[in-house]
N, CA, C and O atoms as CSV, one atom per row, in Angstrom:
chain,resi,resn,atom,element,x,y,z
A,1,UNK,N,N,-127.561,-4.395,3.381
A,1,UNK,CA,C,-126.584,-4.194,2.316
A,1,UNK,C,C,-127.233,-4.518,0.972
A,1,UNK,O,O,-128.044,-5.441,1.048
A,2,UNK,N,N,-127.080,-4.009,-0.182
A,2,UNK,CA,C,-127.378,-3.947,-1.139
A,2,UNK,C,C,-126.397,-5.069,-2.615
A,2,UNK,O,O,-125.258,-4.901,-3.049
A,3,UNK,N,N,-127.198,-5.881,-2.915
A,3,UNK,CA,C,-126.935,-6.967,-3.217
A,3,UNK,C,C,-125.875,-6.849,-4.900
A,3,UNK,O,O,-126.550,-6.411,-5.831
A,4,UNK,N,N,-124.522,-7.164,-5.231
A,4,UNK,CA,C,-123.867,-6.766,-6.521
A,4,UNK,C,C,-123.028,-5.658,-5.982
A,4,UNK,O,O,-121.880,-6.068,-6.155
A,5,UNK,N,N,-122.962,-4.481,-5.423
A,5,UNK,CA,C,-122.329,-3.529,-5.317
A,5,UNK,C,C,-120.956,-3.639,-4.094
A,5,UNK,O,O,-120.414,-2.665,-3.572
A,6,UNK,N,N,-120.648,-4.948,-3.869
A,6,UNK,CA,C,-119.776,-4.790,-2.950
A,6,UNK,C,C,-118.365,-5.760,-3.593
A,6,UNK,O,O,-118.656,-6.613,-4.432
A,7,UNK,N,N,-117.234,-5.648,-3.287
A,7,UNK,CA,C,-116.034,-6.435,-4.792
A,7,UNK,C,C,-116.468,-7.943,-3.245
A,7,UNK,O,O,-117.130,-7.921,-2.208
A,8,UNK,N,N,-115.695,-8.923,-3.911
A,8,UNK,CA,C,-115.622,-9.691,-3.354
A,8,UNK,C,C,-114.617,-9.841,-2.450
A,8,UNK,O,O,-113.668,-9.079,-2.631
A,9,UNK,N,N,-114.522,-10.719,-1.375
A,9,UNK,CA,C,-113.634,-10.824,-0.162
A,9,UNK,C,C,-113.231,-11.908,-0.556
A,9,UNK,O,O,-114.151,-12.725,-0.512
A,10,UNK,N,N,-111.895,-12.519,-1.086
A,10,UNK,CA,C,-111.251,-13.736,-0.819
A,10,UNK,C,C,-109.895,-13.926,-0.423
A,10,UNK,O,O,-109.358,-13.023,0.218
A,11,UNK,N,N,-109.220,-15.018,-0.721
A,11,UNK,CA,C,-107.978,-15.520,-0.548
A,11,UNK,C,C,-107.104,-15.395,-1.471
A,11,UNK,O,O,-107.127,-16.295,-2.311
A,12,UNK,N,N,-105.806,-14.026,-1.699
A,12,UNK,CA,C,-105.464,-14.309,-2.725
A,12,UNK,C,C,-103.978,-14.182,-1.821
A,12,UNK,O,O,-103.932,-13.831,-0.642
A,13,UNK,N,N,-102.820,-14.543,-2.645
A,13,UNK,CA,C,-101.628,-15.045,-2.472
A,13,UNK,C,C,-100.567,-13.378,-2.701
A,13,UNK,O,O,-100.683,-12.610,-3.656
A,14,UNK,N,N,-99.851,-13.257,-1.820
A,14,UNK,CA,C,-99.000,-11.747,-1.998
A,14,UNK,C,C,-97.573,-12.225,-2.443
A,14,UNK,O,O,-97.170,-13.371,-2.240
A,15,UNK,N,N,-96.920,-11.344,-3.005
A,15,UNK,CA,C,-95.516,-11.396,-3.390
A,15,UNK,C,C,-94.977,-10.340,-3.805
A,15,UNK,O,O,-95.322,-9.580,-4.710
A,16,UNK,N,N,-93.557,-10.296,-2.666
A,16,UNK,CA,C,-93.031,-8.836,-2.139
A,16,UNK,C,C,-92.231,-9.083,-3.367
A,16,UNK,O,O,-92.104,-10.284,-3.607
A,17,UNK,N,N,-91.431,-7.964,-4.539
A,17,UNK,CA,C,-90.530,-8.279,-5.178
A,17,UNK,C,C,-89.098,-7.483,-4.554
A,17,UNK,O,O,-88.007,-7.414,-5.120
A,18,UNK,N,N,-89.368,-7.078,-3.598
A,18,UNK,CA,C,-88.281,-6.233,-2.309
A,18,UNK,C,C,-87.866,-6.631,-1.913
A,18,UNK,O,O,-86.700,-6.238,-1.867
A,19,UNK,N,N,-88.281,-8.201,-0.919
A,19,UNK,CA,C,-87.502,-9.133,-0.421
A,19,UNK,C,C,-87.935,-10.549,-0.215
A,19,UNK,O,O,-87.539,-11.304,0.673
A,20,UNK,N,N,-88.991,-10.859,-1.360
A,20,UNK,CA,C,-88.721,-12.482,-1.652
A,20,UNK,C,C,-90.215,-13.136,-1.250
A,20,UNK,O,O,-90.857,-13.921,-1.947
A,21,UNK,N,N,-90.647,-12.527,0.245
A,21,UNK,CA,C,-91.526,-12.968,0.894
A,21,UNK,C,C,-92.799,-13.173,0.441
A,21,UNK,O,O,-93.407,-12.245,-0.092
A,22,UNK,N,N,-93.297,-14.271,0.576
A,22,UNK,CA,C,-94.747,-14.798,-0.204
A,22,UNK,C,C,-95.576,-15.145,1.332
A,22,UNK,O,O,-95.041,-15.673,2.307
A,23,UNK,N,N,-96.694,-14.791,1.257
A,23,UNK,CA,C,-98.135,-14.677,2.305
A,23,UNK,C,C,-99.115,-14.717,1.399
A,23,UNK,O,O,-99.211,-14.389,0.216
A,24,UNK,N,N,-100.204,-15.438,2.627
A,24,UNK,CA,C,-101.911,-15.621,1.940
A,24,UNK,C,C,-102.371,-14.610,2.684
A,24,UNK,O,O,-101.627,-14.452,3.653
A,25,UNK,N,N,-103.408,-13.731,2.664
A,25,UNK,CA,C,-104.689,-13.042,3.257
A,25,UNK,C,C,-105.542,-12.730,2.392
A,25,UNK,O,O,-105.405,-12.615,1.174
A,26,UNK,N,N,-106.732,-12.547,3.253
A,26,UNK,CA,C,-107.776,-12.298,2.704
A,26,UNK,C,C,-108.186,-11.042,1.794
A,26,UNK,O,O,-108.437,-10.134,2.587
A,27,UNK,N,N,-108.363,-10.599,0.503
A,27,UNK,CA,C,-108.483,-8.919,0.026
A,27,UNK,C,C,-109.236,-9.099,-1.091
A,27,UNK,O,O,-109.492,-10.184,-1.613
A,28,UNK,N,N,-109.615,-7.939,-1.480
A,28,UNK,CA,C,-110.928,-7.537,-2.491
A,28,UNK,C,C,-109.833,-7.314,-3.400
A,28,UNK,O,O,-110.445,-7.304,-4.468
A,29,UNK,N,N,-108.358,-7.089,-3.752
A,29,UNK,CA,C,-107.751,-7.170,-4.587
A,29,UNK,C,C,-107.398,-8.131,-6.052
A,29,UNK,O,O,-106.883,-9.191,-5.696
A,30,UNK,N,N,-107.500,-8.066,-7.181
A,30,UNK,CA,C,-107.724,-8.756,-8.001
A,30,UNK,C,C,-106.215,-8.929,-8.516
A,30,UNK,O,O,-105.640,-7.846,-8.626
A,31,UNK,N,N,-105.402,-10.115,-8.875
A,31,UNK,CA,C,-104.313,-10.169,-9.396
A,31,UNK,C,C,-104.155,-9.738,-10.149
A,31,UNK,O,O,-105.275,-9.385,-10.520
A,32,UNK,N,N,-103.035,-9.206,-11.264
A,32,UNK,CA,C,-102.575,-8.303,-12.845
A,32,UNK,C,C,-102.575,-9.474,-13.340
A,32,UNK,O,O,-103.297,-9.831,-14.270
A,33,UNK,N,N,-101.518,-10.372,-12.581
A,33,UNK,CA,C,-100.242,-11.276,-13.506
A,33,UNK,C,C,-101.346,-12.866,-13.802
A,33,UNK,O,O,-102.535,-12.724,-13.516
A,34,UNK,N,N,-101.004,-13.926,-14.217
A,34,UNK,CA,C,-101.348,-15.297,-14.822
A,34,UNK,C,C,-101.625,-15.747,-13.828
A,34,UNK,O,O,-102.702,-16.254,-13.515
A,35,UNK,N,N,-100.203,-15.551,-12.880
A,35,UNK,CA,C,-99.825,-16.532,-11.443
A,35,UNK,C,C,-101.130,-16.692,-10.468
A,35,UNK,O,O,-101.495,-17.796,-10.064
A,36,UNK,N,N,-101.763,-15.520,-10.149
A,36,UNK,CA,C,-102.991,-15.517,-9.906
A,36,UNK,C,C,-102.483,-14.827,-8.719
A,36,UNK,O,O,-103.331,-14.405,-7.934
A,37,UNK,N,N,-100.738,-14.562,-8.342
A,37,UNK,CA,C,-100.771,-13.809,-7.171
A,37,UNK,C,C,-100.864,-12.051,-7.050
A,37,UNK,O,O,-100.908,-11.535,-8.167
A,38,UNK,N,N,-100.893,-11.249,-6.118
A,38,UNK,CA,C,-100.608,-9.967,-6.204
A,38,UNK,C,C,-99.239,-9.644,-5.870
A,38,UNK,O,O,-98.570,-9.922,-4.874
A,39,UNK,N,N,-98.979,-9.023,-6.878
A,39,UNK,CA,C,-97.037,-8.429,-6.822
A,39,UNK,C,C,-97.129,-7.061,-6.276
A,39,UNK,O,O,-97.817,-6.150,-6.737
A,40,UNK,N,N,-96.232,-7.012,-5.075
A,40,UNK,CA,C,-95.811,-5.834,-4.437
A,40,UNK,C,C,-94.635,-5.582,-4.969
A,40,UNK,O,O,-93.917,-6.466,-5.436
A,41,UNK,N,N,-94.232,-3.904,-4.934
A,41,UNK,CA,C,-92.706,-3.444,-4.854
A,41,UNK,C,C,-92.209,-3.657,-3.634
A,41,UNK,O,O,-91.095,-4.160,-3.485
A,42,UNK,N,N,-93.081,-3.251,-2.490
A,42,UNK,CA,C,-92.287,-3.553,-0.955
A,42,UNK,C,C,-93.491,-3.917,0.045
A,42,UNK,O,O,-94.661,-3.539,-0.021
A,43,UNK,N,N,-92.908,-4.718,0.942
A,43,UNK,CA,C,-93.758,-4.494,2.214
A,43,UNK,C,C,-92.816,-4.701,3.428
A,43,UNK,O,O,-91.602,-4.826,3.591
A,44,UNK,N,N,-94.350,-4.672,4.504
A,44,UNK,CA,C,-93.727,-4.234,5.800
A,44,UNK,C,C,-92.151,-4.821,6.370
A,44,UNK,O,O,-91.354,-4.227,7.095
A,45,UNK,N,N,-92.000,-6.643,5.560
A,45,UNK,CA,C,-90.679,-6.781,5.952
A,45,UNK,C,C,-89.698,-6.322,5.345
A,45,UNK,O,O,-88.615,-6.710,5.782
A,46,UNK,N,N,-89.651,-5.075,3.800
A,46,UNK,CA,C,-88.272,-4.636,3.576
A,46,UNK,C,C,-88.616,-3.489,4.081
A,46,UNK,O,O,-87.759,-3.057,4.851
A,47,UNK,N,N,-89.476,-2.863,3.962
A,47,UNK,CA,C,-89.306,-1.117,4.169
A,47,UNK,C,C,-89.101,-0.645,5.320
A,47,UNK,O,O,-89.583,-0.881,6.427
A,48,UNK,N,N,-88.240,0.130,4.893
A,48,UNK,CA,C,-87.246,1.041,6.169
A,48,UNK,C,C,-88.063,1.532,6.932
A,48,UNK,O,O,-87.429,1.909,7.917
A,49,UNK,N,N,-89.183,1.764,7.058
A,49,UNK,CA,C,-90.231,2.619,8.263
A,49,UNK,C,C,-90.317,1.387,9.309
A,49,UNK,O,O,-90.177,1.601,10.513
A,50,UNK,N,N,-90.587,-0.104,8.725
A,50,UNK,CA,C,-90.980,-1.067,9.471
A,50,UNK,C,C,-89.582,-1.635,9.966
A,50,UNK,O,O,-89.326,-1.840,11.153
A,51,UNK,N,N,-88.933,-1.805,9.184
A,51,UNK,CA,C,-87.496,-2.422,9.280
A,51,UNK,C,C,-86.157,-1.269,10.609
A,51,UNK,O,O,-85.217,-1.816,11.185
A,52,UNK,N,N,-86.387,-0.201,10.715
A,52,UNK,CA,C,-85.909,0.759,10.729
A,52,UNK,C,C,-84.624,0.830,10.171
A,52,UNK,O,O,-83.867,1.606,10.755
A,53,UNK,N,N,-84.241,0.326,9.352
A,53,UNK,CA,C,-82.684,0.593,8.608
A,53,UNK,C,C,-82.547,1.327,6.870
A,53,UNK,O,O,-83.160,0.776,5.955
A,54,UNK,N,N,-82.027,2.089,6.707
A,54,UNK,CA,C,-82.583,3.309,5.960
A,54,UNK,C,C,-81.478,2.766,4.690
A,54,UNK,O,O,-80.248,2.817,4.710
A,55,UNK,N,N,-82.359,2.255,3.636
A,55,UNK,CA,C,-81.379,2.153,1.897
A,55,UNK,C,C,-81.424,3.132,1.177
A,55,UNK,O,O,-82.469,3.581,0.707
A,56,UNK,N,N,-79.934,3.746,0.934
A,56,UNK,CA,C,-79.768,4.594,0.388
A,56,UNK,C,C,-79.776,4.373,-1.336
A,56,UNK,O,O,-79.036,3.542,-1.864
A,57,UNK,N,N,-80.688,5.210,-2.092
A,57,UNK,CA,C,-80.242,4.290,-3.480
A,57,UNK,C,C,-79.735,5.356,-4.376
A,57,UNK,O,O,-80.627,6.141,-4.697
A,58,UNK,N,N,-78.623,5.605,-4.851
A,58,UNK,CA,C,-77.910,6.986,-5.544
A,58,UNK,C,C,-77.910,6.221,-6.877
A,58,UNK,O,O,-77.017,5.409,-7.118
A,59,UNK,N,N,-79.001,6.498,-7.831
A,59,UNK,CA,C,-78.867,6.110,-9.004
A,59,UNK,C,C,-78.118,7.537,-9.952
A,59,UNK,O,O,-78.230,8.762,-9.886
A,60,UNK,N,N,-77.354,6.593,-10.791
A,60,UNK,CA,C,-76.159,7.061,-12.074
A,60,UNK,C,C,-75.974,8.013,-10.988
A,60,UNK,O,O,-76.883,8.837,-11.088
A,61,UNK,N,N,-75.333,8.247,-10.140
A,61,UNK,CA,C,-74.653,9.658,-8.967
A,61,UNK,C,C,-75.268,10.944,-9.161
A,61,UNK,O,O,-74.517,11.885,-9.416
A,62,UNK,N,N,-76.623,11.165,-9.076
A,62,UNK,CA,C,-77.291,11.761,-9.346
A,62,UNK,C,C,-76.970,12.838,-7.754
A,62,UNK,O,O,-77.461,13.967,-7.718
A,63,UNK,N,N,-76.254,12.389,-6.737
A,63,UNK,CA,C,-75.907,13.216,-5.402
A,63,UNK,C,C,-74.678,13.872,-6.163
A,63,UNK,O,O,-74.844,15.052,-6.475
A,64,UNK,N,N,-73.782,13.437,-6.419
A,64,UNK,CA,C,-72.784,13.895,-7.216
A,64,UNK,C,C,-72.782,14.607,-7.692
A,64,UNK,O,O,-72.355,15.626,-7.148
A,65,UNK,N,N,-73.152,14.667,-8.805
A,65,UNK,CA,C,-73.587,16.013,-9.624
A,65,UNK,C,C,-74.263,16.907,-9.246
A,65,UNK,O,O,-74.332,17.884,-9.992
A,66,UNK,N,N,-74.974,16.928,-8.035
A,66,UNK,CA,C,-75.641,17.778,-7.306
A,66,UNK,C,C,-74.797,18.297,-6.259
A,66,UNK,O,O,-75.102,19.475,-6.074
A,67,UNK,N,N,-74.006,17.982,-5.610
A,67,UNK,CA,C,-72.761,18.528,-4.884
A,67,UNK,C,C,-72.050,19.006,-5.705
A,67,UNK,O,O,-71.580,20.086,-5.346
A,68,UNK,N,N,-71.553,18.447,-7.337
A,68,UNK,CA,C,-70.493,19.848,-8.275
A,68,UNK,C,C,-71.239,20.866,-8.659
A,68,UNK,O,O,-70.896,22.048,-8.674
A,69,UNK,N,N,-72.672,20.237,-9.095
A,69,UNK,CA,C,-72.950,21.419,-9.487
A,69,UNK,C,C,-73.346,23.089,-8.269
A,69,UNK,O,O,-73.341,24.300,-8.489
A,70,UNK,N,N,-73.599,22.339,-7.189
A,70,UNK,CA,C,-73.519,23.458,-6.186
A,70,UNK,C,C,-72.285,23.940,-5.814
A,70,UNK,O,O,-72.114,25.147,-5.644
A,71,UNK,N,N,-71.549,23.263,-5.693
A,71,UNK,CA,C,-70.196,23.814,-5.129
A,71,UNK,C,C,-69.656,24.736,-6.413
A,71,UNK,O,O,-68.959,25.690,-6.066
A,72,UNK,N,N,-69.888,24.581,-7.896
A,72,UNK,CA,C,-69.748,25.493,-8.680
A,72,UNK,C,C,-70.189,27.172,-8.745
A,72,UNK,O,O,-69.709,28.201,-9.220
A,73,UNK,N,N,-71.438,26.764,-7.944
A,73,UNK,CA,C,-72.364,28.412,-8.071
A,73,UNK,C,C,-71.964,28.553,-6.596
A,73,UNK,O,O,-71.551,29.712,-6.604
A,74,UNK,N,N,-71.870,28.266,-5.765
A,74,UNK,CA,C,-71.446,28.620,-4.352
A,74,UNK,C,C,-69.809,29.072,-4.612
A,74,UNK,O,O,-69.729,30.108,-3.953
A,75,UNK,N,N,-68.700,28.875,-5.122
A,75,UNK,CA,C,-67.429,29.332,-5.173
A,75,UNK,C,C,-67.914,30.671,-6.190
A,75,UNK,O,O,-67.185,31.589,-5.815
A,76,UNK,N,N,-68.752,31.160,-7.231
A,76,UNK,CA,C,-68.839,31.416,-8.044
A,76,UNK,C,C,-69.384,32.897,-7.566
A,76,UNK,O,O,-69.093,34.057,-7.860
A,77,UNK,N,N,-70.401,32.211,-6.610
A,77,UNK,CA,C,-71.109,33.954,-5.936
A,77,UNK,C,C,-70.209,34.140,-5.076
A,77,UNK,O,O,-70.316,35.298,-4.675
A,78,UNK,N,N,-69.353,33.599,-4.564
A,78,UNK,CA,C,-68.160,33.842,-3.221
A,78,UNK,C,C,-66.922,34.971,-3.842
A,78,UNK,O,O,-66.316,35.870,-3.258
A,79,UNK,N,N,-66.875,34.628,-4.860
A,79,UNK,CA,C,-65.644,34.911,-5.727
A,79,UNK,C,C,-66.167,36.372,-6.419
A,79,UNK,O,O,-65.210,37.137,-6.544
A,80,UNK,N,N,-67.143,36.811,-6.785
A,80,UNK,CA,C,-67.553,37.617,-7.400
A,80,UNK,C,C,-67.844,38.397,-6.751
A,80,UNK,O,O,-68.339,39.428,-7.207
């Protein structure tokens, strides 16, 4: 192996902001924040692939308006 060209392997500290959970392992990952830990959006204990229970998240009813606005052009070509 060639000596400088490889990141380093250590101990840095994880933190899920999905569901709370803080763990140590080992990663070539470098922290953003002060804390010195690495911040996740999710891991394996919230996300629905691992978890199998599926969060639905309907921001400002963005399904809503997508059901009037179809049901508008669907009565619209029906009618015509």
């Amino acid at each position: 192996m060639k000596a400088g060209i490889h990141p380093i392997y250590e101990m840095r500290e994880f933190h899920c902001y999905g569901c709370g959970t803080e763990w140590k392992t080992r990663t070539t990952l470098k922290p953003h924040t002060s804390d010195g830990k690495v911040h996740l959006d999710i891991c394996s204990q919230c996300h629905p692939f691992f978890t199998g229970k599926q969060k639905l998240l309907d921001k400002a009813g963005r399904v809503d308006r997508f059901r009037k606005r179809y049901a508008k052009v669907q009565t619209e070509t029906t009618n015509g």
